[in-house]
C-alpha positions in Angstrom: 82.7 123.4 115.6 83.7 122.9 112.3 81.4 123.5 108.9 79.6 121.0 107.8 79.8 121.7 104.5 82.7 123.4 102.2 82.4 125.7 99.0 84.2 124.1 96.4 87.3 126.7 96.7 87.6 125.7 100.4 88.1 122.1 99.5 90.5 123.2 96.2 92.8 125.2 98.9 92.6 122.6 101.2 93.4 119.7 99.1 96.1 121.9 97.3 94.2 120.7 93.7 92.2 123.0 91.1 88.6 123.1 91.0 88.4 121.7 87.7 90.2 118.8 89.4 87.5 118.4 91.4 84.9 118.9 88.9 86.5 116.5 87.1 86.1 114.1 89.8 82.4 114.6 90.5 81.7 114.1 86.8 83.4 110.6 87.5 81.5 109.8 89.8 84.3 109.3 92.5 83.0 112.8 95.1 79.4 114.4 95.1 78.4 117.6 95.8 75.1 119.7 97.1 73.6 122.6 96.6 73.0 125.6 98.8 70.2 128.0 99.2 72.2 130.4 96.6 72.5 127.1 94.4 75.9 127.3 94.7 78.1 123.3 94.8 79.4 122.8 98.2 80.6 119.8 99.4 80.8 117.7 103.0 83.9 118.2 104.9 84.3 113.9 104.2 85.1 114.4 101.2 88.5 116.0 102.3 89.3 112.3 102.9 87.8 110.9 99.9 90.5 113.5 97.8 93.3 112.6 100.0 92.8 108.9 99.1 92.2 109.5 95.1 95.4 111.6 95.1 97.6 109.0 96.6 95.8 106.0 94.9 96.6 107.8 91.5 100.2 108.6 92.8 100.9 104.7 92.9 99.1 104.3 89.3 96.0 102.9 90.3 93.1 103.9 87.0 90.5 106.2 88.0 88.0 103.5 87.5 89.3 101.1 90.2 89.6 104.0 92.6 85.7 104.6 91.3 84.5 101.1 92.2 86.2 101.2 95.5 84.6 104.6 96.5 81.5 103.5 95.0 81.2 100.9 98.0 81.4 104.0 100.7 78.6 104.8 102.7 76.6 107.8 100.6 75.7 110.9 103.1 78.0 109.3 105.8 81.2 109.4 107.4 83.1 106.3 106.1 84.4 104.3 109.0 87.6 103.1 109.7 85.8 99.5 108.6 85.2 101.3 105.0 88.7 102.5 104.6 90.7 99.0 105.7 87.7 97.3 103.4 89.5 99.5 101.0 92.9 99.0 101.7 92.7 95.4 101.3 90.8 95.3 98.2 93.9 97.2 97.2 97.0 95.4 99.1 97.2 92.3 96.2 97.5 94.9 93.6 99.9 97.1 95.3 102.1 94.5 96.6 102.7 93.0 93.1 103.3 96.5 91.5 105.8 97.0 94.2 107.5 93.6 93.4 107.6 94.6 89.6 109.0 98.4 90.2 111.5 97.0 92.9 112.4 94.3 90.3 112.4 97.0 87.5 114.8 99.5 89.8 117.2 96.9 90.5 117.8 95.6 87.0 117.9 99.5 85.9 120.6 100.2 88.1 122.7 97.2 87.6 122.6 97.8 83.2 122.7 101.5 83.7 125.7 101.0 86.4 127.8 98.4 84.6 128.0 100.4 80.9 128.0 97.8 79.0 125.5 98.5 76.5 125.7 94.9 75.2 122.2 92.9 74.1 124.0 89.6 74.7 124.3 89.9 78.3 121.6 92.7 79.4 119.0 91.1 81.5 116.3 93.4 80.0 117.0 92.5 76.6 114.3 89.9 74.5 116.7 88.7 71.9 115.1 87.8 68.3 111.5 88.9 70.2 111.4 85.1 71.6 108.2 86.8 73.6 106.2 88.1 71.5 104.0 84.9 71.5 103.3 85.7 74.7 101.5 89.1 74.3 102.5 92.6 74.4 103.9 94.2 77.8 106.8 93.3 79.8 107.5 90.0 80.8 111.0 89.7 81.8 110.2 91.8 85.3 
């Protein structure tokens, strides 16, 4: 049978990140740890999972404070169910489907100016001539 708890250096080597990472990520609030008898940190084996979904949600861009909110609704002292992690899934799908529209978008128009050499501002499709959209705010807005 499996621990029920990991030292802090179990969960670093498993989740193949430093310990300050996941100091850092206590301190945010998105894992917690215990204590022991020797007042040492150790941590649930959940929390495994809990990495595993910060690391990819940051992999895609999404801020640590979004991540934070979601993980914030996660049962505390429990294994999350499969319920919890769709709940979070689809509190994320919106978000991830548009910034997969705007980097598919982005990637297509890259390679078409970067592939045709034509380094002209008159026909580039990335190009804002004479900043026509700068009324509109800063950011992009021809993706």
């Amino acid at each position: 049978m499996p621990k029920a708890y990991l030292k802090v250096g179990e969960v670093a080597l498993r989740s193949g990140l430093p310990i300050s990472t996941l100091h850092f990520y206590e301190r945010q609030g998105l894992i917690a740890s215990d204590r022991n008898a020797a007042n040492h940190r150790v941590f649930r084996r959940e929390v495994l999972r809990r990495v595993s979904i910060i690391k990819v949600a940051q992999s895609v861009g999404l801020p640590l404070a979004e991540i934070a909110s979601a993980l914030g609704d996660l049962p505390k002292g429990a294994t999350p169910s499969t319920e919890d992690w769709s709940r979070i899934a689809e509190s994320w799908y919106g978000d991830l489907t548009r910034r997969i529209e705007l980097l598919t978008a982005l990637r297509d128009k890259m390679a078409m100016c970067i592939g045709c050499g034509c380094l002209s501002v008159k026909r580039c499709p990335l190009v804002n001539e004479d900043d026509h959209l700068a009324e509109e705010g800063p950011g992009a807005r021809l993706l």
